[in-house]
N, C-alpha and C positions, 0 to 999 in steps of 0.2 A: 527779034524773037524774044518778045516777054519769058515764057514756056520751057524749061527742060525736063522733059518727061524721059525717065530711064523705063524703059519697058519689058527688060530683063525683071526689073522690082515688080513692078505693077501686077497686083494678085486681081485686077479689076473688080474692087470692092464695090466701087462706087460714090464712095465716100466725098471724094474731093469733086466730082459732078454734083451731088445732091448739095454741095456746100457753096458754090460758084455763084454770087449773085448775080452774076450776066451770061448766067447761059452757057462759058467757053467750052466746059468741056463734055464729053461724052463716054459712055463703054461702048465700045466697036462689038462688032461681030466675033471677034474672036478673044474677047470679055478682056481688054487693054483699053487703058483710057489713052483719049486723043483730043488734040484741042480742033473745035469744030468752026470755032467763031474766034480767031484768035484775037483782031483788030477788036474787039470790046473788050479784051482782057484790062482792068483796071489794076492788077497789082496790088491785092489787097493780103494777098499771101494764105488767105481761108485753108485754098488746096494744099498748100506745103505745110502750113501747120500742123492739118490733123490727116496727113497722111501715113499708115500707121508701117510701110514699108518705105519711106522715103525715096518713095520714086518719082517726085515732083517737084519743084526747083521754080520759082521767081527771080527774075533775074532783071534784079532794080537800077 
């Protein structure tokens, strides 16, 4: 698992979806992100950078 999403944090901005250039991740239904596509995650750290409640985590 590339992916640590703490979802207690997660205010489901959206932020680190709108940033992911492969797609991984998404806001669910109950407005928390979740990774959709995880096997294309590259690891570019996009989503942990500018997440502004650090609820997401690359794990290289």
């Amino acid at each position: 698992m590339a992916l640590k999403i703490i979802t207690k944090r997660c205010k489901g901005c959206g932020i680190c979806a709108a940033l992911c250039p492969k797609k991984v991740l998404a806001v669910n239904e109950v407005e928390k992100v979740e990774a959709v596509n995880e096997k294309e995650c590259i690891k570019c750290g996009q989503c942990e950078q500018h997440c502004p409640d650090y609820a997401i985590f690359v794990e290289k």
